[in-house]
Every structure is written in C-alpha cells, then in structure tokens.
DSSP file (Angstrom, degrees, kcal/mol; ACC not computed):
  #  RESIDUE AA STRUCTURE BP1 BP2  ACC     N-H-->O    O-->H-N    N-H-->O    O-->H-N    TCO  KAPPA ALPHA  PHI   PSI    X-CA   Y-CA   Z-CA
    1    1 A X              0   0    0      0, 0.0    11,-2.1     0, 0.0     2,-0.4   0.000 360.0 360.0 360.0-176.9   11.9    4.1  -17.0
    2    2 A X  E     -A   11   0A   0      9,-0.2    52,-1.1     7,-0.0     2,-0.3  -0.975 360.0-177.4-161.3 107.1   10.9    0.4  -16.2
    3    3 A X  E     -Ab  10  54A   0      7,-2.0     7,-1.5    -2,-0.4     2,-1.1  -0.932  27.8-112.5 -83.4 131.4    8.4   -0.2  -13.6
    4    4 A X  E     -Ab   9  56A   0     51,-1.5    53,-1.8    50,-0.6     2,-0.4  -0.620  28.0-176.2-100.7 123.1    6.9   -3.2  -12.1
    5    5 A X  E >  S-Ab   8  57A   0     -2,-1.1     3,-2.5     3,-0.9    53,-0.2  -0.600  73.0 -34.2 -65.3 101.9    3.3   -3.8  -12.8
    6    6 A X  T 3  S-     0   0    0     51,-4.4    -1,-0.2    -2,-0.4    52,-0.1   0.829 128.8 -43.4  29.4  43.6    1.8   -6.9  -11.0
    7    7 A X  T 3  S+     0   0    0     50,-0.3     2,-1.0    -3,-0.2    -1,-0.2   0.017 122.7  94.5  80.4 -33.5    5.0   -8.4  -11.3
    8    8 A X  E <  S-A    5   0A   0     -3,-2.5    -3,-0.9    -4,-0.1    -5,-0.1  -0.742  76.8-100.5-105.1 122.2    6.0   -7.6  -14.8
    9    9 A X  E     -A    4   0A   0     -2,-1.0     2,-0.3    -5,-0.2    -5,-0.2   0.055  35.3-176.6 -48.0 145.5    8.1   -4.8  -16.2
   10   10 A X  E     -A    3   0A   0     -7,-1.5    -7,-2.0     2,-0.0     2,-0.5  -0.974  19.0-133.0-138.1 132.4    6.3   -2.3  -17.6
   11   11 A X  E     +A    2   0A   0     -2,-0.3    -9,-0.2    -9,-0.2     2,-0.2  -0.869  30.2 178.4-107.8 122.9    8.1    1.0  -19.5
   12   12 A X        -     0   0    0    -11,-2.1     2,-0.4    -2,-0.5     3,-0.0  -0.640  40.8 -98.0-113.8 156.6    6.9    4.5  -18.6
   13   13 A X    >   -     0   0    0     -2,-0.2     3,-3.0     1,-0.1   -11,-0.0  -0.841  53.0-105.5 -78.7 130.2    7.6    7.9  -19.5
   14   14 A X  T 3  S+     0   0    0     -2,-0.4    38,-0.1     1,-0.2    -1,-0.1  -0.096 113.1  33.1 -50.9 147.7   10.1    9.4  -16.4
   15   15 A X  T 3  S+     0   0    0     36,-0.4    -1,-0.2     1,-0.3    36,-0.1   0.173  86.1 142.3  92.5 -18.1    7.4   11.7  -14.4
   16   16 A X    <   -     0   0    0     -3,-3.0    35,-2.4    34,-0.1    -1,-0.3  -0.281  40.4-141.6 -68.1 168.2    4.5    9.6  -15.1
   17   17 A X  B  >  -E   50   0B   0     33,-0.3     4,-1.4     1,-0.0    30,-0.2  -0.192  27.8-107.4 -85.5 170.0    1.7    9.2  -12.2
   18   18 A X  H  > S+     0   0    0     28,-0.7     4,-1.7    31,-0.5    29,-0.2   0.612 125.4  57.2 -53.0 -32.5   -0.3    6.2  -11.1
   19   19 A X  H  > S+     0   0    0     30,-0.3     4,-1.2    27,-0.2     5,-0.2   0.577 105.5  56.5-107.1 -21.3   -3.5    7.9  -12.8
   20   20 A X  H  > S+     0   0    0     26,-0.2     4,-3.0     2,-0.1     5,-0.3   0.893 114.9  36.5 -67.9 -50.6   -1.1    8.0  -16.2
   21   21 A X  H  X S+     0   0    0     -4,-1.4     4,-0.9     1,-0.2    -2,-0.2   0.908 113.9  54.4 -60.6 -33.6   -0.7    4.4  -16.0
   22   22 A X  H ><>S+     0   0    0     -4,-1.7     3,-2.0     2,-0.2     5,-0.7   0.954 111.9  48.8 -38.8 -77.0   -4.0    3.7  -14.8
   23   23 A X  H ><5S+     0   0    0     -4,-1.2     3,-1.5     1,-0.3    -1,-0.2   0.779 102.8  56.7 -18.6 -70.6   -5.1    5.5  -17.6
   24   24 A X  H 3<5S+     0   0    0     -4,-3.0    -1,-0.3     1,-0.2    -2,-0.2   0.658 113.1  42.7 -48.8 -28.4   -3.0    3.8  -20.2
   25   25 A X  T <<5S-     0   0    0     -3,-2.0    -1,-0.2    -4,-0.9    -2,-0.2  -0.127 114.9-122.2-103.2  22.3   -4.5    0.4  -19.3
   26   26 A X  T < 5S+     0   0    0     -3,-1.5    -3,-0.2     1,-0.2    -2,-0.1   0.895  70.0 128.6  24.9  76.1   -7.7    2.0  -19.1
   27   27 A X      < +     0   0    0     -5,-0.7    -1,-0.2    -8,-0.1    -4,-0.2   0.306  31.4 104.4-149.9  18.0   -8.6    1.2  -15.7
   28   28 A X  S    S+     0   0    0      1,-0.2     4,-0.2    -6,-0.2    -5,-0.1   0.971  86.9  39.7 -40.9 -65.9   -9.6    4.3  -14.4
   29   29 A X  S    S+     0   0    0     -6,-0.1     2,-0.4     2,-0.1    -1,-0.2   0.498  99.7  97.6 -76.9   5.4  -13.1    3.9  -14.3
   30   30 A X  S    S-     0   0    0      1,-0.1     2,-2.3    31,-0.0    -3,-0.1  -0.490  80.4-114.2 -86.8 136.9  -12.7    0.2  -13.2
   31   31 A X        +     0   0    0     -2,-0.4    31,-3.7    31,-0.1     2,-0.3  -0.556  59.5 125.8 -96.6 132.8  -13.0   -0.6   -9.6
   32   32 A X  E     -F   61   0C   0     -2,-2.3     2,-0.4    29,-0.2    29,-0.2  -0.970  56.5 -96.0-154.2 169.0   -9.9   -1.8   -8.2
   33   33 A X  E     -F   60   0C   0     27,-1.7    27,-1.7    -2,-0.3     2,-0.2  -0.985  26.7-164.9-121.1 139.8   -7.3   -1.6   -5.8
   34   34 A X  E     +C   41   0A   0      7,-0.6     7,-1.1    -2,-0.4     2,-0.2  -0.516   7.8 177.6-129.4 140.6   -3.8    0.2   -6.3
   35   35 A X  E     -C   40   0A   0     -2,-0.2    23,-3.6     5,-0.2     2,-0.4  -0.797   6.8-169.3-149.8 124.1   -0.9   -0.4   -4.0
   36   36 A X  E >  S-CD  39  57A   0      3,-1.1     3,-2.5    -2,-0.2     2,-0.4  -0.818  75.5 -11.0 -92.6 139.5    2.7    1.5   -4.8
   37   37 A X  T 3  S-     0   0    0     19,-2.4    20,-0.1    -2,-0.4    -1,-0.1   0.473 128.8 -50.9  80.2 -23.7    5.2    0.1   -2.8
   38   38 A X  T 3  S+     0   0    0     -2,-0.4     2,-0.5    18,-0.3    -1,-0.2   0.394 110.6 112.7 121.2  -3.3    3.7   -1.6   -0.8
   39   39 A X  E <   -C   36   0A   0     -3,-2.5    -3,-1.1     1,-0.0    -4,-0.1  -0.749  66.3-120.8-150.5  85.2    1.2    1.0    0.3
   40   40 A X  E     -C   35   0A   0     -2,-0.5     2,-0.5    -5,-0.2    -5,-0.2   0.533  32.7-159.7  14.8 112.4   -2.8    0.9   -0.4
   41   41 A X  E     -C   34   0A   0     -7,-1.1    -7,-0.6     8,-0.0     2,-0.3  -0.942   6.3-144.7-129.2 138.8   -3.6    4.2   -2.4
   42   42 A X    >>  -     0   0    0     -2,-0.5     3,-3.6     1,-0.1     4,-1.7  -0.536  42.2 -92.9 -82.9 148.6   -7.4    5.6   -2.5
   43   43 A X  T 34 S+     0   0    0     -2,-0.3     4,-0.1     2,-0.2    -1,-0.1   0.397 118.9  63.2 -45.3  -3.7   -8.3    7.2   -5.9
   44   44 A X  T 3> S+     0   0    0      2,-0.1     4,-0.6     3,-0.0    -1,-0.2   0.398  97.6  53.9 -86.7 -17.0   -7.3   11.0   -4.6
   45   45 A X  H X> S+     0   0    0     -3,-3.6     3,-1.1     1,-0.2     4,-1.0   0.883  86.2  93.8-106.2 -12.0   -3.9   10.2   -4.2
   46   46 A X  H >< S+     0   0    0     -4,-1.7     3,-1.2     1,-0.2   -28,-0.7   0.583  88.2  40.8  23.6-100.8   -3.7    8.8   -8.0
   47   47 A X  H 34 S+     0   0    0      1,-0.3    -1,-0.2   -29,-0.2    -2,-0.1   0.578 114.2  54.7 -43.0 -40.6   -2.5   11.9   -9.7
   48   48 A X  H << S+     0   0    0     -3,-1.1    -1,-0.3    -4,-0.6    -2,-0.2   0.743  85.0  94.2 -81.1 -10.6   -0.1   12.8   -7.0
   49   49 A X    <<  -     0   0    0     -3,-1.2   -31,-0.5    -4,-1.0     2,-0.4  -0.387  62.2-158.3 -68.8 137.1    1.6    9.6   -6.9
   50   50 A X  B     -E   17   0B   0    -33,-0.2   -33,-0.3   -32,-0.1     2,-0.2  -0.920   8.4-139.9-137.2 144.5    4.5    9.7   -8.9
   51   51 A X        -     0   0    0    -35,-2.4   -36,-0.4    -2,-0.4     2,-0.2  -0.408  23.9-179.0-121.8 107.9    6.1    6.5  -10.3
   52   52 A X    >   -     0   0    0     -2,-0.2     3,-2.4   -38,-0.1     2,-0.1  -0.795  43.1 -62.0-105.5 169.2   10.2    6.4  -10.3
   53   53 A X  T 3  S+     0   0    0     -2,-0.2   -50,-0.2     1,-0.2     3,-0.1  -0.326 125.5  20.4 -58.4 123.2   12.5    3.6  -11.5
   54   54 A X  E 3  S+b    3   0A   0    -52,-1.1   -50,-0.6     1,-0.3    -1,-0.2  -0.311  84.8 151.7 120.7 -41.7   12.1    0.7   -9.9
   55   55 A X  E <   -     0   0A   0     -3,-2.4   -51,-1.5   -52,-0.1     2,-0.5   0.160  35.3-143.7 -33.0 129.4    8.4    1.3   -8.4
   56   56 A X  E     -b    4   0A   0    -53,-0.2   -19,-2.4    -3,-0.1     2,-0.4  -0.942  18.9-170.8-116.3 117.2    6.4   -1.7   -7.8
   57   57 A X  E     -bD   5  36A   0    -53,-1.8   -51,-4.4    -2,-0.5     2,-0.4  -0.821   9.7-159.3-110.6 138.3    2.6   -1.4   -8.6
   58   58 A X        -     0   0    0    -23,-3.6     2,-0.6    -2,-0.4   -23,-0.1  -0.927   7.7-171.8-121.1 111.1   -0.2   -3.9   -7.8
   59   59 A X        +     0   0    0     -2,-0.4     2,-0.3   -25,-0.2   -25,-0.2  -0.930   5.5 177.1-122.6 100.9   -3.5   -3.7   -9.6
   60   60 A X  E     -F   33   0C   0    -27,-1.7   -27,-1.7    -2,-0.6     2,-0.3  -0.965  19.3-144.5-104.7 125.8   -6.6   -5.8   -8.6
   61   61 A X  E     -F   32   0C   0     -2,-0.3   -29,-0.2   -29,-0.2     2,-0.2  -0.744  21.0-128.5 -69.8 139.9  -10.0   -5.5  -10.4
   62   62 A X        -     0   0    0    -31,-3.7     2,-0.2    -2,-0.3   -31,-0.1  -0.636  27.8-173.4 -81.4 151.7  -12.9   -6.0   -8.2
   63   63 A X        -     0   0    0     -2,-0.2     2,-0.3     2,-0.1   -31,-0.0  -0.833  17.8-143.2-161.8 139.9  -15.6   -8.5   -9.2
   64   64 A X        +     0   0    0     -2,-0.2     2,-0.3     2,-0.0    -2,-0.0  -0.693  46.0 110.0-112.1 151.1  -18.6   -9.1   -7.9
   65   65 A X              0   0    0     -2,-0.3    -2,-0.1     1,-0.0     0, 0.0  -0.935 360.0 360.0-171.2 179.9  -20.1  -13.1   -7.7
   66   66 A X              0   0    0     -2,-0.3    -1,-0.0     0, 0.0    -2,-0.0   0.049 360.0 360.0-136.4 360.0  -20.7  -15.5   -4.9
C-alpha cells in the first residue's frame, strides 16, 4: 500500500502500524512528533495505529538549540 510520509509516497506492507514505520526509519527512539491524519498521536497510541491506503503521516524530529 502507498502511504504519504511528510509529503512523499512511501510503500508499506497492508496492516503495518505507525510504530512499524517508525521503526523502519529508525525513529523510534528519536524524539519527535507523529501526526496521522491530521491528528497529534502520543507514543502509546503508536502500535495501535494502523496505517491504510492513502494515510497521510507527518514526522518532525525535535532539536534542541537557541
């Protein structure tokens, strides 16, 4: 299936999660902020999320500076 990923398609396996893709771009352990849809997800709801065709995800790394 063919998700968008900060604005670019991206190709999943049908079923995958947010915490697969996350995973797959190794950015679990990165702090950031997830929004599916349109709609802010915390790190619990990760795993339950589950990505269908079409799904638009937005992926920000935090960094800290002044």
């Amino acid at each position: 299936m063919t998700i968008t990923l900060n604005g670019d398609n991206y190709d999943l396996k049908e079923g995958s999660t947010v915490s697969d893709l996350l995973n797959l771009l190794n950015l679990l352990s990165q702090p950031i902020v997830t929004e599916l849809d349109g709609q802010a997800l915390t790190r619990h709801d990760y795993a339950s999320s589950i990505l269908l065709e079409g799904s638009r995800v937005e992926v920000i790394r935090l960094a800290a500076g002044g």
